[in-house]
C-alpha positions as CSV (number, residue, x, y, z in Angstrom):
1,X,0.0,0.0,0.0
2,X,1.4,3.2,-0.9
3,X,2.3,6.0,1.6
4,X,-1.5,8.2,0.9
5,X,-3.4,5.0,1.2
6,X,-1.4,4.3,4.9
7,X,-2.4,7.8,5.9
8,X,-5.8,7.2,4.6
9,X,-6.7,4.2,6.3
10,X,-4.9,5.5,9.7
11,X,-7.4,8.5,9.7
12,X,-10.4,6.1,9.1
13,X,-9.4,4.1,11.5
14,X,-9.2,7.4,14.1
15,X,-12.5,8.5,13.0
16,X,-13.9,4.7,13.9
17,X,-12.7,5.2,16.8
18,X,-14.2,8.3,17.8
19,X,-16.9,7.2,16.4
20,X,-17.3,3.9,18.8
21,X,-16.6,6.1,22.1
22,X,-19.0,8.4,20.8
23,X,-22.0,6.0,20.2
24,X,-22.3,7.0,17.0
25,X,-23.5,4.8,13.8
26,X,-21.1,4.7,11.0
27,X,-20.2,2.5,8.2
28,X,-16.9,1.0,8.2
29,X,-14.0,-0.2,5.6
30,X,-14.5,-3.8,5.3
31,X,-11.8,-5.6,7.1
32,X,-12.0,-2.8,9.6
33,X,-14.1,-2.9,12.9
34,X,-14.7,-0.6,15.5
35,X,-13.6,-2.2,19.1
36,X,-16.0,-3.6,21.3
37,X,-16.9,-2.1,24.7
38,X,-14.2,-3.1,27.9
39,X,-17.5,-4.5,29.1
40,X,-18.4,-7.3,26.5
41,X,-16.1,-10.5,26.3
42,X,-14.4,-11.7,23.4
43,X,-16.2,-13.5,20.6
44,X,-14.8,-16.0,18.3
45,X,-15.3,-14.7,14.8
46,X,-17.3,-16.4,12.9
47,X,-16.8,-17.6,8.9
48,X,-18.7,-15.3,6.4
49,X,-20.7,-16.6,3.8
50,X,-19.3,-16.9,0.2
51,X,-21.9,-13.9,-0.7
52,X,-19.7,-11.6,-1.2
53,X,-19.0,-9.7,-4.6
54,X,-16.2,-10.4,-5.7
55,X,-16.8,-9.4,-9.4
56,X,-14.1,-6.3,-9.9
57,X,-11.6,-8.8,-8.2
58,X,-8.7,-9.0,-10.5
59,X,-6.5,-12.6,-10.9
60,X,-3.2,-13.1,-9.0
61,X,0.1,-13.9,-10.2
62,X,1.8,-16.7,-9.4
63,X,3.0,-15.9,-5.6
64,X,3.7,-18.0,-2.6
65,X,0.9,-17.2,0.3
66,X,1.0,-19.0,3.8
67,X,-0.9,-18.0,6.4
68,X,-0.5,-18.9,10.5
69,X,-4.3,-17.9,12.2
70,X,-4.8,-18.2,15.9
71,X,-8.1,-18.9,15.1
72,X,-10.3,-21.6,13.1
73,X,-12.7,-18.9,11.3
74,X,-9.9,-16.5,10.2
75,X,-8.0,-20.1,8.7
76,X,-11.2,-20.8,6.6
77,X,-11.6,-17.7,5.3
78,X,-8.2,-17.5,3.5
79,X,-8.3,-21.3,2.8
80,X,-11.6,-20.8,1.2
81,X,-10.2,-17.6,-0.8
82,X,-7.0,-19.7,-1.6
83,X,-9.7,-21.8,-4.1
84,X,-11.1,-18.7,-5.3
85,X,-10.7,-18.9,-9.6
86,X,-8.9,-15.6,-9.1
87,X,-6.5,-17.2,-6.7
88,X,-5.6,-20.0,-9.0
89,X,-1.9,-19.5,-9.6
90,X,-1.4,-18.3,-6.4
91,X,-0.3,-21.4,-3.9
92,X,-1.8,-21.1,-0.5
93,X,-0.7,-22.9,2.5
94,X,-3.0,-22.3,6.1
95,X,-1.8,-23.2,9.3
96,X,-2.6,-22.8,13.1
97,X,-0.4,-21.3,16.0
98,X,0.0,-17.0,14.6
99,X,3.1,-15.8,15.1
100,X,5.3,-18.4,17.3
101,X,4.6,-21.2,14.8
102,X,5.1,-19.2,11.7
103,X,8.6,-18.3,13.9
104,X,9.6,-21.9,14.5
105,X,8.4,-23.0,11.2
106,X,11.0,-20.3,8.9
107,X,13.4,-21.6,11.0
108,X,14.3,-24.2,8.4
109,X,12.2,-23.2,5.3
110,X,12.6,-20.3,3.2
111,X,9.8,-17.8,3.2
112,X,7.0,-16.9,0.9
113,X,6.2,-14.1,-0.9
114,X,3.3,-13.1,1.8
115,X,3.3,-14.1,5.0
116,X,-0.5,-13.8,6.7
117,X,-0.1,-13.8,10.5
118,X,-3.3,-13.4,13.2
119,X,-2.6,-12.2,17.1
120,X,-4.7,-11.7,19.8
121,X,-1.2,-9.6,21.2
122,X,-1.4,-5.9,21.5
123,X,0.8,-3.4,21.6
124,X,4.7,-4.1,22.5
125,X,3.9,-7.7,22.6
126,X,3.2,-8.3,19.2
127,X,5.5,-5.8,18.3
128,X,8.5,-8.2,20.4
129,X,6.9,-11.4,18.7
130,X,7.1,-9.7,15.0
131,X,10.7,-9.0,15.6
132,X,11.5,-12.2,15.9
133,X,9.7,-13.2,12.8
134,X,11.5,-10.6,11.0
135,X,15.1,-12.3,12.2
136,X,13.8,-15.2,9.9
137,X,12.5,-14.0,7.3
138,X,14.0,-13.1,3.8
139,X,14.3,-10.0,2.2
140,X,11.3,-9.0,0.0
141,X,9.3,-10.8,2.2
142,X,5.7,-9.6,3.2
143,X,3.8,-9.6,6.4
144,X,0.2,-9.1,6.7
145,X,-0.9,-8.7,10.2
146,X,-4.3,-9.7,11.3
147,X,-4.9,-8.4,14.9
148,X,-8.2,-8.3,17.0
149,X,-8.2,-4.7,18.1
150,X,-8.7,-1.5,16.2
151,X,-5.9,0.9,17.5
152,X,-4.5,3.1,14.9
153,X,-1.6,3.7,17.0
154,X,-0.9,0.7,16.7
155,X,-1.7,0.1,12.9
156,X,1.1,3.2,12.4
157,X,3.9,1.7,14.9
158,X,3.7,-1.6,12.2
159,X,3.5,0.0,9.2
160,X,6.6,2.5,10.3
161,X,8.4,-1.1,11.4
162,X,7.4,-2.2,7.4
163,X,4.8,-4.3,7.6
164,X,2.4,-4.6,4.5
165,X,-0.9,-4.1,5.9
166,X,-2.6,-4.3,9.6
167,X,-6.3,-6.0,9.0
168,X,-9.0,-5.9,11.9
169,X,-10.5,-9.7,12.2
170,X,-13.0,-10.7,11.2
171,X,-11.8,-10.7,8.1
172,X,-13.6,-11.8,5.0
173,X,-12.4,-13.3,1.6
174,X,-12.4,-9.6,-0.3
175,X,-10.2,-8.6,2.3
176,X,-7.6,-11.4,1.4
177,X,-8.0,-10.8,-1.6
178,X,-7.6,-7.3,-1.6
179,X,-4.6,-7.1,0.1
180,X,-2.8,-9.7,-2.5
181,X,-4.1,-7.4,-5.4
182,X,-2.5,-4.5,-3.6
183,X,0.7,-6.1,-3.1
184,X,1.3,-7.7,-6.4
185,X,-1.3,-6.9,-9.2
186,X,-1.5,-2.5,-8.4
187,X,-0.1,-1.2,-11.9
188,X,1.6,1.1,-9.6
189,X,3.8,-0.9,-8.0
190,X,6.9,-3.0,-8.7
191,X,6.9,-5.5,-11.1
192,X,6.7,-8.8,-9.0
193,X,9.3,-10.8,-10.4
194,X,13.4,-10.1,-10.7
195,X,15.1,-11.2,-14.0
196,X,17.7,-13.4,-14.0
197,X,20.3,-13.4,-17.4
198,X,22.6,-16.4,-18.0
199,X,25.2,-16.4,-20.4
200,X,28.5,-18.0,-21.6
201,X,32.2,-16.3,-22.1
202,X,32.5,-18.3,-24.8
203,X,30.3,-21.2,-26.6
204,X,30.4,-24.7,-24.8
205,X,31.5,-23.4,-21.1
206,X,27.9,-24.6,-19.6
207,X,25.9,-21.5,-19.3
208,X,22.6,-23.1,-20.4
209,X,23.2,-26.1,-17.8
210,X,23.7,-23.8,-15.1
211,X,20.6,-22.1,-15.7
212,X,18.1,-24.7,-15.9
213,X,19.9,-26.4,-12.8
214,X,19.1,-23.4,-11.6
215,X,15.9,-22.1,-12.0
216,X,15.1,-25.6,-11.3
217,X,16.8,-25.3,-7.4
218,X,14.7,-21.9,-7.2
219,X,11.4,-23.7,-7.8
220,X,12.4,-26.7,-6.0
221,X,13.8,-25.8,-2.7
222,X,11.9,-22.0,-2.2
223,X,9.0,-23.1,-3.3
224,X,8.4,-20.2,-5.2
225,X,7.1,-19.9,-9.1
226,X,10.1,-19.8,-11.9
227,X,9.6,-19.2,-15.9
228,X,12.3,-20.7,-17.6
229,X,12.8,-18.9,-21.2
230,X,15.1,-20.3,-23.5
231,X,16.0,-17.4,-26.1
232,X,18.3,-19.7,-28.0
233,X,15.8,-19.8,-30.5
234,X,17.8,-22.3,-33.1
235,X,19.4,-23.9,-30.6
236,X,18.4,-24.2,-27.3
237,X,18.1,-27.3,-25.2
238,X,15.9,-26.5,-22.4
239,X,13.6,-28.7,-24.0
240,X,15.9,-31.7,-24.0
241,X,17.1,-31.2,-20.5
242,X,13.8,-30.9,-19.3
243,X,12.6,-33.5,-21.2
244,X,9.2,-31.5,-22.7
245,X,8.0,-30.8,-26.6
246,X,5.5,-27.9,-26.3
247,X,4.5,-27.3,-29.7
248,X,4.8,-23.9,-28.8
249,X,6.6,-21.2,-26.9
250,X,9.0,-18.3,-26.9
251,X,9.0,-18.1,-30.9
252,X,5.2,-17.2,-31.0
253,X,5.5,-15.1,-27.7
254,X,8.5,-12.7,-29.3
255,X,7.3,-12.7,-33.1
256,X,3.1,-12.3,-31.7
257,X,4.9,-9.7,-29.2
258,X,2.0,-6.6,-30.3
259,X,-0.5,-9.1,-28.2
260,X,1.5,-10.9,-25.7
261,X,-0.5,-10.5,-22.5
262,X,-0.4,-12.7,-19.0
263,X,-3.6,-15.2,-20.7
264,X,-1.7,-15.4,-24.2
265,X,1.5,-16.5,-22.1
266,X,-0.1,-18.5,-20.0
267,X,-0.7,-20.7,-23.1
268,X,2.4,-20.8,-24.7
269,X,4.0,-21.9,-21.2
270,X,5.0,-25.5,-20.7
271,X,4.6,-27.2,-16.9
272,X,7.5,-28.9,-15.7
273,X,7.0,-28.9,-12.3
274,X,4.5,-27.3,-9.4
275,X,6.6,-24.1,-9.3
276,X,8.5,-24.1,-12.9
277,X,7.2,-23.3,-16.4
278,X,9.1,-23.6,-19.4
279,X,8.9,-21.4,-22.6
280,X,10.9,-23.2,-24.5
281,X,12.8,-22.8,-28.2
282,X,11.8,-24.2,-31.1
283,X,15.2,-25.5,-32.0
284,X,14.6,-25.9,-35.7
285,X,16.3,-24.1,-38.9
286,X,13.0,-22.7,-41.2
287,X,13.2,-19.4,-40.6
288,X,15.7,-16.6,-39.6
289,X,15.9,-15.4,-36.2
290,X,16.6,-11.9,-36.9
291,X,15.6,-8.9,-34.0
292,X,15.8,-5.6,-33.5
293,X,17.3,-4.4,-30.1
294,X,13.3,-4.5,-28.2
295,X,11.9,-7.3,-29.3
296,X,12.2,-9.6,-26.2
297,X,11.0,-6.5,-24.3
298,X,7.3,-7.4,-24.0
299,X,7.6,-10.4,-23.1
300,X,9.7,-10.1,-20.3
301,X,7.7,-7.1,-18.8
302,X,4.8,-9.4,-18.8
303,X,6.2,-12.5,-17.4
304,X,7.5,-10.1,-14.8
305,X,4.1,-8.8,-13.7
306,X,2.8,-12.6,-12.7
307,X,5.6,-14.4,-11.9
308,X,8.7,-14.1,-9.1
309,X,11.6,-15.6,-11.0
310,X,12.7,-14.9,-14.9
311,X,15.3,-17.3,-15.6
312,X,16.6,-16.6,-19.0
313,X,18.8,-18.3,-21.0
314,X,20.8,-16.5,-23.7
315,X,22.7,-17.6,-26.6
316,X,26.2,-16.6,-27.0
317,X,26.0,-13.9,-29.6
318,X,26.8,-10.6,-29.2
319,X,23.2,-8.4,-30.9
320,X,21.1,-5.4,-30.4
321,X,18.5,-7.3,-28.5
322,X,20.9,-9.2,-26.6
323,X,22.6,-6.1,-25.3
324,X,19.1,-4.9,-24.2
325,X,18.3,-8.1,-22.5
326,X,21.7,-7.4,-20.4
327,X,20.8,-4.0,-19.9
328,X,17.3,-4.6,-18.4
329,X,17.9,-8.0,-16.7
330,X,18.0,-7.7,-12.4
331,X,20.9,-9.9,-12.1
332,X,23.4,-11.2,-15.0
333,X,25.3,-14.6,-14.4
334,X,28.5,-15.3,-16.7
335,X,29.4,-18.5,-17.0
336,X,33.3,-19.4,-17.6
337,X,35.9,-22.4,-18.0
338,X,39.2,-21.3,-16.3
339,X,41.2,-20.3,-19.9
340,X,43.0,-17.6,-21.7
341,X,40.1,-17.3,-24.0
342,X,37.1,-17.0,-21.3
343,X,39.1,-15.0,-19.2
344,X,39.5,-12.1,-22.3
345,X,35.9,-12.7,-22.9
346,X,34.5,-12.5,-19.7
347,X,36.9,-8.9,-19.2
348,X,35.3,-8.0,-21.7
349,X,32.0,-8.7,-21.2
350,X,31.9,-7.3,-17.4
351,X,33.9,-3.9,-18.5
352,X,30.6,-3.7,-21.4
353,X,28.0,-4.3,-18.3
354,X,29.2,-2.0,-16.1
355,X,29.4,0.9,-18.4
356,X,25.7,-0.1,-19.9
357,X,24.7,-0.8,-16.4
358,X,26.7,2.1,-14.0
359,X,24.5,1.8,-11.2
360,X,23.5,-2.0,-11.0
361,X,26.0,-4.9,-9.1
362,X,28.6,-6.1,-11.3
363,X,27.8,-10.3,-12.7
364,X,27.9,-12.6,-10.7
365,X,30.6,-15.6,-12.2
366,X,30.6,-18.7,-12.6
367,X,33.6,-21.0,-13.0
368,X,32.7,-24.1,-14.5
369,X,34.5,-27.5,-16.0
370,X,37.5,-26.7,-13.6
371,X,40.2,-29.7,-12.6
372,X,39.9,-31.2,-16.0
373,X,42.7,-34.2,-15.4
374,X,46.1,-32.7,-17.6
375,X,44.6,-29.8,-18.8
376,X,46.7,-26.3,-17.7
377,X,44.3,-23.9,-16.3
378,X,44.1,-20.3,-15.1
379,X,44.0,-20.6,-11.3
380,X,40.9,-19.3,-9.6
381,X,42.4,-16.2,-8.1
382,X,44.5,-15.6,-11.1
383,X,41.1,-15.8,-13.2
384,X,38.6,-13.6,-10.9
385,X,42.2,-10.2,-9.9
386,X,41.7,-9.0,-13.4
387,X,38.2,-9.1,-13.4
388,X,37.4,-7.3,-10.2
389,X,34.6,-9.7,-8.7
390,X,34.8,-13.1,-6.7
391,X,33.7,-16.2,-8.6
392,X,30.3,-17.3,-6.9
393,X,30.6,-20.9,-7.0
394,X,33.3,-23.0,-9.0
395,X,32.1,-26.7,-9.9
396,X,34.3,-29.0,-11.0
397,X,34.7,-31.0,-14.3
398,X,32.3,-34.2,-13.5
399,X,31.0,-35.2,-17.1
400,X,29.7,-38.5,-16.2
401,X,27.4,-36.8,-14.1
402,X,26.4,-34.1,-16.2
403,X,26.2,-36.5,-19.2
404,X,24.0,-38.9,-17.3
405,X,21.6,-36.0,-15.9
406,X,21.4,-35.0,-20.0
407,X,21.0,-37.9,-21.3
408,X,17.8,-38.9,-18.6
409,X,16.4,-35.4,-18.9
410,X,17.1,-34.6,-15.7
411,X,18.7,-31.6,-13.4
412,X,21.8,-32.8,-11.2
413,X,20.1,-32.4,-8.1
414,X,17.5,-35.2,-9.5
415,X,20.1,-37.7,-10.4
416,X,23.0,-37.1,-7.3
417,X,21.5,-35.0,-4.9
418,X,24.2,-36.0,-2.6
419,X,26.8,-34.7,-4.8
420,X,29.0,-31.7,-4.5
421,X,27.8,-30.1,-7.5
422,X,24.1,-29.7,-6.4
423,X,25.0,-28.1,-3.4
424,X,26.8,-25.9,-5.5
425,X,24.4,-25.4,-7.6
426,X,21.9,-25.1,-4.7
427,X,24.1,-22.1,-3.4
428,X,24.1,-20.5,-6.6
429,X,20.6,-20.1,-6.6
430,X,20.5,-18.8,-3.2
431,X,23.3,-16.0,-4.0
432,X,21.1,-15.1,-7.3
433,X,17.7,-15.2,-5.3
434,X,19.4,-12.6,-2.7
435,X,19.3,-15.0,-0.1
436,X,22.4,-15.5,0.1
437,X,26.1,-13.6,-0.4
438,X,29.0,-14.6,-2.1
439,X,30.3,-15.5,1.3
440,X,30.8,-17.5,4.2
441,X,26.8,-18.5,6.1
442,X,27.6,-17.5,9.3
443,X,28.9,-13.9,8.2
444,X,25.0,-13.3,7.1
445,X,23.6,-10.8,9.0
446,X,19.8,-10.7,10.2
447,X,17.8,-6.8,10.1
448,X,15.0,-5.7,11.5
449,X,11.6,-5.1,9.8
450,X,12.4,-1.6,8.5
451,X,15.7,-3.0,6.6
452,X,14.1,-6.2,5.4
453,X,10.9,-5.3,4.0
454,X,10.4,-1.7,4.1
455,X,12.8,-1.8,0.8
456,X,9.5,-2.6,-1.4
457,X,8.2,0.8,-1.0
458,X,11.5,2.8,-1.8
């Protein structure tokens, strides 16, 4: 919600409130409820009918929701808008216990897109509880607070501490579904997901392999929603490795690009897991491939609005369009083999970046094929002083393993997810996801609220 809207709602919620000590009869926001008197006990709230009009209620994009109610009726209300039509992509998760179990739970799993939390704490000690849930949650996290009292001091002490939204309960489906419109469909605001480029120093070093293995530990282990797009248009072999033959996909998405909307996408997009979609090459030789610098444009501003992760694969050419794609993608990922040759190209290509790119993070790098039996090779530090950046992971030459994983359409983490590689691999897609720095675990510092996800608003 933007910065008016808080002010807004805070001055509703003041004028509620004189409203209730003053007796008076006034209609109220839904979601939003005056406070009882001090001398009437607490009621349970009860479910609302599915009467509602939910009519103007745009879809969702794809987005991880889970939700942790202290009480039965606030849990079927957003389990019952989790099956909502509009809710569809969306994947909602409910549980019991509010704060202290969604605390012990992120303990060990990575956090969602939204996090919907109910308290019957006021003041301070919800305040002291949130804190703790922010010490385990990731960054561009949100939190959703549903409380049971209507104090718009206390609505403005969360929302200055960044959280999303503070809902009165009882709460009813429009006002779940209200705040997930808010958060991820408002033209307004961000677009929901981050792009992530992958490309080679030079042909053959792996780049494609890394990426799918990739986007494939995003979906897998966060849970959260990936769009693979291979824009190898003659070549590509995210089909093979992922062992799908759409009929269509990223061809008729760039060369239909004047009406590529989310629907049309959703079409051309093949399934290859819950949480990853593939829009895949056509791999074939009957036409030209020829584009002008913002062809690929469209699509990737629309795959952004309804999905969290743009995992694209690039070819290694050197073209308008592809210079574009570098310029607009979130996070760029060079992949390398430790050689004289990669080591000029990569120079080159991060010295191009940073001057198209002044104000973004410098590529991440990836040194791949390394320990080849015999073979002379650029040592890792020798490799990574010229270039000015630290190579995120560096996986070793294991060709059995890739060629078996390639051969069964598989990711590595499918056929040895024991191995040293998947971890790897796994990390990799931490560090690119922002979970993670290229650095040690334990030197990973933990904010507060206001530092973790007050950053969506700036």
């Amino acid at each position: 919600m933007s910065e008016p809207a808080h002010d807004q709602h805070a001055e509703m919620m003041l004028q509620q409130t004189a409203q209730a000590d003053s007796g008076a009869d006034m209609p109220l926001e839904p979601g939003v409820h005056a406070p009882q008197p001090a001398a009437q006990t607490y009621q349970e709230p009860q479910m609302a009918q599915p009467t509602e009009n939910l009519g103007d209620m745009r879809p969702v994009p794809r987005v991880a929701i889970q939700a942790f109610c202290d009480v039965e009726a606030t849990a079927a209300i957003i389990d019952h808008a989790g099956k909502d039509r509009r809710m569809t992509k969306a994947h909602v998760k409910v549980q019991m216990g509010g704060i202290a179990a969604a605390v012990n739970f992120y303990q060990t799993a990575t956090t969602p897109n939204l996090i919907l939390v109910e308290s019957r704490l006021e003041g301070m000690d919800m305040i002291h509880e949130l804190e703790k849930l922010a010490d385990v949650c990731d960054e561009g996290t949100n939190v959703v607070v549903i409380g049971h009292r209507n104090d718009v001091q206390m609505y403005r002490d969360l929302i200055s501490r960044g959280v999303a939204e503070y809902l009165v309960a009882p709460i009813s489906m429009s006002d779940v579904m209200d705040i997930v419109t808010s958060l991820f469909v408002n033209p307004d605001a961000a677009p929901l997901g981050s792009t992530m480029a992958f490309l080679g120093a030079k042909g053959g070093v792996g780049s494609s392999t890394i990426a799918h293995n990739v986007a494939w530990s995003i979906s897998s282990n966060f849970k959260s929603d990936v769009i693979l797009t291979d824009f190898d248009l003659a070549f590509g072999t995210a089909n093979i490795d992922f062992d799908q033959d759409p009929a269509q996909g990223v061809a008729e998405a760039v060369f239909s690009a004047d009406r590529i909307d989310e629907t049309y996408l959703d079409r051309l997009l093949a399934k290859c897991s819950d949480h990853l979609s593939l829009l895949a090459a056509p791999s074939t030789l009957d036409r030209e491939y020829d584009f002008s610098p913002d062809d690929f444009t469209q699509l990737l501003d629309v795959a952004q609005r309804g999905t969290p992760n743009i995992v694209v694969d690039l070819p290694h050419v050197w073209t308008g369009w592809m210079r574009q794609v570098l310029s607009n993608a979130d996070k760029i990922i060079i992949t390398a083999t430790p050689d004289l040759a990669s080591l000029r190209n990569t120079k080159n290509l991060v010295d191009t970046i940073s001057e198209i790119r002044p104000n973004d993070e410098k590529p991440f790098l990836v040194l791949n094929q390394c320990n080849v039996p015999k073979r002379p090779e650029i040592s890792v530090a020798d490799f990574t002083g010229p270039l000015g950046i630290e190579a995120s992971v560096v996986i070793p030459f294991e060709p059995a393993l890739f060629g078996l994983a390639s051969n069964n359409g598989q990711m590595i983490s499918e056929t040895d997810p024991k191995s040293e590689i998947a971890a790897s691999l796994d990390t990799l897609a931490q560090i690119v996801t922002g979970r993670r720095e290229v650095q040690p675990e334990s030197k990973k510092k933990m904010g507060s609220f206001l530092s973790r996800f007050s950053k969506k608003k700036e």
